[in-house]
N, CA, C and O atoms as CSV, one atom per row, in Angstrom:
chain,resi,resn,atom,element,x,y,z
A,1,UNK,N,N,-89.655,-65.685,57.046
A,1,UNK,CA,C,-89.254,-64.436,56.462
A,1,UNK,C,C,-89.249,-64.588,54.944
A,1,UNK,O,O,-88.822,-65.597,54.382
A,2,UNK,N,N,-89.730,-63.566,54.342
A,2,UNK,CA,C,-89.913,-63.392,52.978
A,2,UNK,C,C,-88.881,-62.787,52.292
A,2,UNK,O,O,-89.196,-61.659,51.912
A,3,UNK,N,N,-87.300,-63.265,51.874
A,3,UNK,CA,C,-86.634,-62.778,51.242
A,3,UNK,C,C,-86.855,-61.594,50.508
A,3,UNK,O,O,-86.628,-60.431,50.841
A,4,UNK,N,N,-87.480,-62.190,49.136
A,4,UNK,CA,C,-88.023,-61.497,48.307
A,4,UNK,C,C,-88.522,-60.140,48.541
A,4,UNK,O,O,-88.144,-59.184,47.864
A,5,UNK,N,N,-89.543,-60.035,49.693
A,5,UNK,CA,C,-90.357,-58.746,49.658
A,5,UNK,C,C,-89.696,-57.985,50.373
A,5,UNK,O,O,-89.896,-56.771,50.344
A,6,UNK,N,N,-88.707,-58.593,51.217
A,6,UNK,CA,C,-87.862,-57.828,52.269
A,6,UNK,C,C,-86.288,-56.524,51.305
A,6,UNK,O,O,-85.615,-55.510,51.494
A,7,UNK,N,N,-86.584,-57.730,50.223
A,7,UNK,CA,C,-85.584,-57.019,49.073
A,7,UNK,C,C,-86.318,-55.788,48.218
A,7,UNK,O,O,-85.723,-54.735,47.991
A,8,UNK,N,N,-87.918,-56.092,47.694
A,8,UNK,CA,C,-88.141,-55.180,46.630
A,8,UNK,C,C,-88.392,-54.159,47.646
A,8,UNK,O,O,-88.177,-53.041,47.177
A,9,UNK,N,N,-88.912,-54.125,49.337
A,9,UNK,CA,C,-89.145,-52.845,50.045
A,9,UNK,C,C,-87.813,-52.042,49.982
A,9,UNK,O,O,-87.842,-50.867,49.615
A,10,UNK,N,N,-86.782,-52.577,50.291
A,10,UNK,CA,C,-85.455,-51.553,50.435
A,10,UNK,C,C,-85.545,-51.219,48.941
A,10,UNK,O,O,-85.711,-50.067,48.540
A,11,UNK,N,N,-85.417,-52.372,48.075
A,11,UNK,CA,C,-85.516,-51.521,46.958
A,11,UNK,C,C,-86.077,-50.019,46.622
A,11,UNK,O,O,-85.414,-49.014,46.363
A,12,UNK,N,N,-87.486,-50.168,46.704
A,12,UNK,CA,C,-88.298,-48.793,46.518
A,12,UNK,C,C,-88.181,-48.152,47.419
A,12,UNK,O,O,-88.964,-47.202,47.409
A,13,UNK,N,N,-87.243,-48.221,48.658
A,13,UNK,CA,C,-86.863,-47.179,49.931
A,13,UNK,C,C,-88.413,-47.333,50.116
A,13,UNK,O,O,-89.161,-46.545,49.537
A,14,UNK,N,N,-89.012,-48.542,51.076
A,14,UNK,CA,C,-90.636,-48.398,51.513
A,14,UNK,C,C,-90.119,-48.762,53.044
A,14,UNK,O,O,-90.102,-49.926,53.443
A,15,UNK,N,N,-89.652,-47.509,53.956
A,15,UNK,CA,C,-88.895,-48.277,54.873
A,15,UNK,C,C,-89.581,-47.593,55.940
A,15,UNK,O,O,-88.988,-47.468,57.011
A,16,UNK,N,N,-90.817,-47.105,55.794
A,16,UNK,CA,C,-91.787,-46.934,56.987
A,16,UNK,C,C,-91.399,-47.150,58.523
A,16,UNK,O,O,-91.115,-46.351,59.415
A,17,UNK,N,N,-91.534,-49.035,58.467
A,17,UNK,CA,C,-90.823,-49.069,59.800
A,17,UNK,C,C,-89.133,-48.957,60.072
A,17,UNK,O,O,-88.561,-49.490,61.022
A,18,UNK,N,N,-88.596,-48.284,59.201
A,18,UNK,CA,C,-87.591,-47.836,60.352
A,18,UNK,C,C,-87.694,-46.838,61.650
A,18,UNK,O,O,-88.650,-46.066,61.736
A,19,UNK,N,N,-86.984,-46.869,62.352
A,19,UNK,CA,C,-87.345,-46.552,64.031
A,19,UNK,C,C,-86.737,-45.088,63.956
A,19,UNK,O,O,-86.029,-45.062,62.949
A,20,UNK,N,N,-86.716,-43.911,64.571
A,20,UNK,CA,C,-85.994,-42.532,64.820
A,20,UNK,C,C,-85.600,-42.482,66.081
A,20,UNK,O,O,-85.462,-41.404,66.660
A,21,UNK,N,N,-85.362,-43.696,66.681
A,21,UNK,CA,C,-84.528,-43.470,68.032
A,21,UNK,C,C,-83.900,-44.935,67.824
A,21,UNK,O,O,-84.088,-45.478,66.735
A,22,UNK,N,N,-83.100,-45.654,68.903
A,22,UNK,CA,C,-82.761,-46.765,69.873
A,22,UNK,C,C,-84.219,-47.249,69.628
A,22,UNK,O,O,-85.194,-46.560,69.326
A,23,UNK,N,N,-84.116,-49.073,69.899
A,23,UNK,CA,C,-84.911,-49.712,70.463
A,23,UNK,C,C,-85.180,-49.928,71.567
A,23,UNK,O,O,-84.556,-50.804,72.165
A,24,UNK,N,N,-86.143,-49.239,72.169
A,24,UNK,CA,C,-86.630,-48.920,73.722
A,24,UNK,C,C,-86.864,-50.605,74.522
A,24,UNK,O,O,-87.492,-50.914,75.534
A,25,UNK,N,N,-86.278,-51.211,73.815
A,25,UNK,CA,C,-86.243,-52.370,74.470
A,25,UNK,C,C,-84.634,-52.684,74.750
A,25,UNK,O,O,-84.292,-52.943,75.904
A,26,UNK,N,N,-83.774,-52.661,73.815
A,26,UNK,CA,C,-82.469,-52.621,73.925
A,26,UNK,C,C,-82.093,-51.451,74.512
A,26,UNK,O,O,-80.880,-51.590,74.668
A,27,UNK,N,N,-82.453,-50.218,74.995
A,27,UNK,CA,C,-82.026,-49.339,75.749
A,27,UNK,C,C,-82.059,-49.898,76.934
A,27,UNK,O,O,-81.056,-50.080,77.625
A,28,UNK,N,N,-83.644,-50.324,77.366
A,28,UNK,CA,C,-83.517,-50.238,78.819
A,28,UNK,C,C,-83.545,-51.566,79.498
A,28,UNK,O,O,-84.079,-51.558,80.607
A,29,UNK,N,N,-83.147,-52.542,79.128
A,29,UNK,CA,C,-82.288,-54.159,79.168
A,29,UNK,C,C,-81.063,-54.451,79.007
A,29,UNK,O,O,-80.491,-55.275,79.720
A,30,UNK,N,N,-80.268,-53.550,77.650
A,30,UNK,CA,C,-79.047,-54.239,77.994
A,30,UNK,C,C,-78.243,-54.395,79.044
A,30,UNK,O,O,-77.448,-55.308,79.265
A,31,UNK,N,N,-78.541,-53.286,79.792
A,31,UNK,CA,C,-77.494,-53.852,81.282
A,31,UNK,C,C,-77.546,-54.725,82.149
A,31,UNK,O,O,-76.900,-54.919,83.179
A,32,UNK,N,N,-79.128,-55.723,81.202
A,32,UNK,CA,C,-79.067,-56.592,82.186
A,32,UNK,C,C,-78.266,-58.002,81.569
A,32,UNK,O,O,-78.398,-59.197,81.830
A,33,UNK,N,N,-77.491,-57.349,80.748
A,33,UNK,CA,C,-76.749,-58.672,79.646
A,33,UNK,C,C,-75.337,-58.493,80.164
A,33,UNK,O,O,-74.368,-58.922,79.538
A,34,UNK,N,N,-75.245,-57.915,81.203
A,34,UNK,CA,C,-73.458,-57.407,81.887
A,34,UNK,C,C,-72.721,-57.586,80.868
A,34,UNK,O,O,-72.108,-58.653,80.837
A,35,UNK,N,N,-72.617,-57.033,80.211
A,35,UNK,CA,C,-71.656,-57.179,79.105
A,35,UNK,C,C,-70.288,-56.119,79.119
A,35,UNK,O,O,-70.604,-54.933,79.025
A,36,UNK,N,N,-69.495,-56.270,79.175
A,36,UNK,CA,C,-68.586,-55.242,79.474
A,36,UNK,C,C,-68.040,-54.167,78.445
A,36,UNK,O,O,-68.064,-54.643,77.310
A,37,UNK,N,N,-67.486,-52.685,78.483
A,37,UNK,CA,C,-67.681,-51.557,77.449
A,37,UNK,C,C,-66.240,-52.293,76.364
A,37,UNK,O,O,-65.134,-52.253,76.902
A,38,UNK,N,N,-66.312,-52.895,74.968
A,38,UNK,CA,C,-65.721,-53.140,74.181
A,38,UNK,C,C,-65.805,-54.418,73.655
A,38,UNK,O,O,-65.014,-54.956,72.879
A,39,UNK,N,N,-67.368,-55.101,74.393
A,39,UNK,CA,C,-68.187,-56.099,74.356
A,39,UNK,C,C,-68.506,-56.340,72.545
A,39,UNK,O,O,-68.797,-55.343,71.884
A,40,UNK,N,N,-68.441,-57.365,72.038
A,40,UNK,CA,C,-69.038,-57.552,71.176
A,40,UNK,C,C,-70.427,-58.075,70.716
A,40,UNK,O,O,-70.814,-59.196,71.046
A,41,UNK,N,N,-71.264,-57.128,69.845
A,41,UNK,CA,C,-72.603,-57.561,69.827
A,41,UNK,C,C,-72.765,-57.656,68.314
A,41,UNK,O,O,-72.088,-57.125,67.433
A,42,UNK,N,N,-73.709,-58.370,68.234
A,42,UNK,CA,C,-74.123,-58.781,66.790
A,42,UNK,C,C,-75.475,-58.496,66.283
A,42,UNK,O,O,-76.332,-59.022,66.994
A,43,UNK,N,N,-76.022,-57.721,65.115
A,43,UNK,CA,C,-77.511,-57.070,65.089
A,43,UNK,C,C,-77.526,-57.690,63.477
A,43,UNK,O,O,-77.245,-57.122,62.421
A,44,UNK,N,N,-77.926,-58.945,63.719
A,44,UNK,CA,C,-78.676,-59.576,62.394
A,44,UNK,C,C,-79.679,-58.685,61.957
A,44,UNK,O,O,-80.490,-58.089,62.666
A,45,UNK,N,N,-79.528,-58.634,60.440
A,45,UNK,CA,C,-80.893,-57.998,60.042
A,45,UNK,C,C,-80.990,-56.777,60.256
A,45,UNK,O,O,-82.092,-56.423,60.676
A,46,UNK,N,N,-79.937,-55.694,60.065
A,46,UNK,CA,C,-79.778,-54.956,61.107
A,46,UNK,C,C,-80.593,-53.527,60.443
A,46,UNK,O,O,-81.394,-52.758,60.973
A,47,UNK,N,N,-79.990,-53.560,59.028
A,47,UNK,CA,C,-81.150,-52.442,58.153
A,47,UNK,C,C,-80.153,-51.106,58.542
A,47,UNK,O,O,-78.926,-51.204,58.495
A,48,UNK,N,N,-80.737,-50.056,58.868
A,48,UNK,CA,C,-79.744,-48.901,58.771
A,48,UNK,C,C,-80.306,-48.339,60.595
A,48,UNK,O,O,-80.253,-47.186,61.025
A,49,UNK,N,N,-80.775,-49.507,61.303
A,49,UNK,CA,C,-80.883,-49.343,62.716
A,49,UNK,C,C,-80.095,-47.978,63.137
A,49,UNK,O,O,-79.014,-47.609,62.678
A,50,UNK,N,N,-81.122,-47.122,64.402
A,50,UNK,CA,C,-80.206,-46.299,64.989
A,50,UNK,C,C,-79.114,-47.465,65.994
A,50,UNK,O,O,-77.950,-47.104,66.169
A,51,UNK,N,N,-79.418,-48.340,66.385
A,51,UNK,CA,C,-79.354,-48.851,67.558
A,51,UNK,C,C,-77.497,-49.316,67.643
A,51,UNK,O,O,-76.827,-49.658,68.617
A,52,UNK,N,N,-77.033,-49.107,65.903
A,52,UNK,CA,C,-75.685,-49.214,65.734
A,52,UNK,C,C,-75.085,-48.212,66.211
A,52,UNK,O,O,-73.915,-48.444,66.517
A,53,UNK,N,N,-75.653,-46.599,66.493
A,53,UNK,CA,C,-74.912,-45.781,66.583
A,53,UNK,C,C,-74.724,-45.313,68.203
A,53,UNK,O,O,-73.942,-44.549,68.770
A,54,UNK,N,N,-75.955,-46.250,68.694
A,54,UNK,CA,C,-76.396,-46.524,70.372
A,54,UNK,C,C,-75.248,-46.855,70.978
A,54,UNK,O,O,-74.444,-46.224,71.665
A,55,UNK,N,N,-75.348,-48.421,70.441
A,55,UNK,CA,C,-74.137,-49.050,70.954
A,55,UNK,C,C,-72.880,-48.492,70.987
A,55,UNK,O,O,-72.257,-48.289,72.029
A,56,UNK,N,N,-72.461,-48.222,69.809
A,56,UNK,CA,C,-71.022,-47.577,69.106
A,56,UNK,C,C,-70.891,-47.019,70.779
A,56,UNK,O,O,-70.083,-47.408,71.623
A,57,UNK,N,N,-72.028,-45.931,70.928
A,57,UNK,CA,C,-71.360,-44.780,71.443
A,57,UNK,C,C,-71.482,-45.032,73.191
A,57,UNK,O,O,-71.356,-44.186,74.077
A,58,UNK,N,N,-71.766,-46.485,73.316
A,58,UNK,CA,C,-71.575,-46.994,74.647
A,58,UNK,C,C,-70.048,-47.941,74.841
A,58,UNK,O,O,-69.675,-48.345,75.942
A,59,UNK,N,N,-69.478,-48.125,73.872
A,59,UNK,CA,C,-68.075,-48.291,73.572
A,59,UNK,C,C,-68.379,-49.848,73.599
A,59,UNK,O,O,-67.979,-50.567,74.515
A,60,UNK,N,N,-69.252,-50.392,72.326
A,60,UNK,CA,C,-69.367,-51.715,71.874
A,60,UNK,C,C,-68.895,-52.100,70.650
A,60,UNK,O,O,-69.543,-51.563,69.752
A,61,UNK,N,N,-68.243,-52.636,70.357
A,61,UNK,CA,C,-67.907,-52.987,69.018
A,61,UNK,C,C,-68.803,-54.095,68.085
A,61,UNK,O,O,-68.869,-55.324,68.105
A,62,UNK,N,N,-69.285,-53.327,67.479
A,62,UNK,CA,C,-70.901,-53.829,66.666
A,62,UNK,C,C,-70.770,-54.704,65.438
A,62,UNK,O,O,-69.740,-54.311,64.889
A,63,UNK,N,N,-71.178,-55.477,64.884
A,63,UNK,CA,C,-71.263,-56.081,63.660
A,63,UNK,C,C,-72.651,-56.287,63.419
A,63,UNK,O,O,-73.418,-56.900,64.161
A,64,UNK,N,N,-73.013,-55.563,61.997
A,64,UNK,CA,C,-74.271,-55.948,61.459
A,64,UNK,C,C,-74.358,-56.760,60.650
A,64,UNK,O,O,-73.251,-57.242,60.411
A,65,UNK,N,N,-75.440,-57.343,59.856
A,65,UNK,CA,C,-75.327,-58.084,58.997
A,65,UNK,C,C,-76.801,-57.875,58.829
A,65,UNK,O,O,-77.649,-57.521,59.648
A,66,UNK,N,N,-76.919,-58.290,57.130
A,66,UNK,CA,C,-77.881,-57.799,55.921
A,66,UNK,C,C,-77.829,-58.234,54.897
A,66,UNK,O,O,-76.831,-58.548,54.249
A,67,UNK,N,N,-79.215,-58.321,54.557
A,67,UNK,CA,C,-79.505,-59.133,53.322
A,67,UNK,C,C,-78.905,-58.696,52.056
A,67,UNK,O,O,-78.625,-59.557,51.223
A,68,UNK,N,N,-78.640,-57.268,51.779
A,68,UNK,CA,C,-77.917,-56.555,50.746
A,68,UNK,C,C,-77.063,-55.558,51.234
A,68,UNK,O,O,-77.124,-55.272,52.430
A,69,UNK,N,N,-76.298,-55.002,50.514
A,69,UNK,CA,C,-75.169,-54.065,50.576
A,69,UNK,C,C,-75.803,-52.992,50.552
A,69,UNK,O,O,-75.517,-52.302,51.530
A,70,UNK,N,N,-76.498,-52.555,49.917
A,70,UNK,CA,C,-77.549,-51.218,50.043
A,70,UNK,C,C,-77.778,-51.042,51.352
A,70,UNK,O,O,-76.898,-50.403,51.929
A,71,UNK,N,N,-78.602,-51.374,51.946
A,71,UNK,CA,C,-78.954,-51.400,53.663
A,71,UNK,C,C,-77.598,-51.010,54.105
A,71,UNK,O,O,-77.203,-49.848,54.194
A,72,UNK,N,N,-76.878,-52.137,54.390
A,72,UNK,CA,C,-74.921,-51.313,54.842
A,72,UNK,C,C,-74.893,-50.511,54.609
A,72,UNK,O,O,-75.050,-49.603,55.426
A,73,UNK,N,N,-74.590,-50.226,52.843
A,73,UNK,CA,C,-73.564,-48.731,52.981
A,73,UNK,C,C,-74.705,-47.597,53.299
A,73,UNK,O,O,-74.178,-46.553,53.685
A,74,UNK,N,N,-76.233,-47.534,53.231
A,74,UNK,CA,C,-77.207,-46.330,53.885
A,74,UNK,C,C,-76.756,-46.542,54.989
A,74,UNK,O,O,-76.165,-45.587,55.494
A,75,UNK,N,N,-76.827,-47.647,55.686
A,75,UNK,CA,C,-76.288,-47.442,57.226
A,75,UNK,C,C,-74.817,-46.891,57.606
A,75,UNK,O,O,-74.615,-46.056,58.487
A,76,UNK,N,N,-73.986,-47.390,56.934
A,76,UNK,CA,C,-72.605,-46.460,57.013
A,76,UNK,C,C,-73.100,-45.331,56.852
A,76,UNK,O,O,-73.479,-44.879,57.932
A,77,UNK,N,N,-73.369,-44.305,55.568
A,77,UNK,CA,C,-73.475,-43.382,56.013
A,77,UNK,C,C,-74.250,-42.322,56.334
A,77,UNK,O,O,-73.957,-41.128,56.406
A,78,UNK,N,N,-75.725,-43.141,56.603
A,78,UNK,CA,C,-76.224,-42.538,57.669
A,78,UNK,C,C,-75.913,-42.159,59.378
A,78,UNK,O,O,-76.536,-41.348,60.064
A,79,UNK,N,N,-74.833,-42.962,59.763
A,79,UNK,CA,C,-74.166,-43.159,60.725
A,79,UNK,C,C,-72.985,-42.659,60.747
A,79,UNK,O,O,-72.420,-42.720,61.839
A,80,UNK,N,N,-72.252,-42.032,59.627
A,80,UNK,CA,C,-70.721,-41.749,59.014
A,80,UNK,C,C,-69.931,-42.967,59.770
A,80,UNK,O,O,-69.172,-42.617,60.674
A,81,UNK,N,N,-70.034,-44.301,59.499
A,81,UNK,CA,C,-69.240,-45.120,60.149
A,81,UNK,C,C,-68.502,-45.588,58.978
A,81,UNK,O,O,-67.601,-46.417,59.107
């Protein structure tokens, strides 16, 4: 992973691949992780993912983590979390 370029893209908001739904892979798998509703999950790298607001609202208690604070707080409140 390229620190650097991963920084000047958020920088210039070049965020193309962000997703407009859930990850259709984490939708239709997690239940196979039995994890129970107040489960804790962890989304390294997480960017301003819908997939925080997925979980949230399956009653998971989420922690992201990110290379900068920018990414967070767009994700806070793109999410109003």
């Amino acid at each position: 992973m390229n620190i650097g370029f991963w920084k000047q893209t958020w920088g210039k908001n070049k965020i193309g691949f962000h997703e407009s739904k859930p990850d259709p892979l984490l939708t239709a798998y997690l239940k196979e992780l039995n994890l129970v509703e107040g489960s804790r999950v962890f989304l390294p790298l997480c960017g301003k993912t819908l997939d925080i607001a997925w979980l949230l609202s399956k009653g998971y208690r989420v922690t992201g983590a990110e290379l900068r604070n920018l990414r967070l707080n767009s994700c806070s409140y793109y999410h109003f979390i």
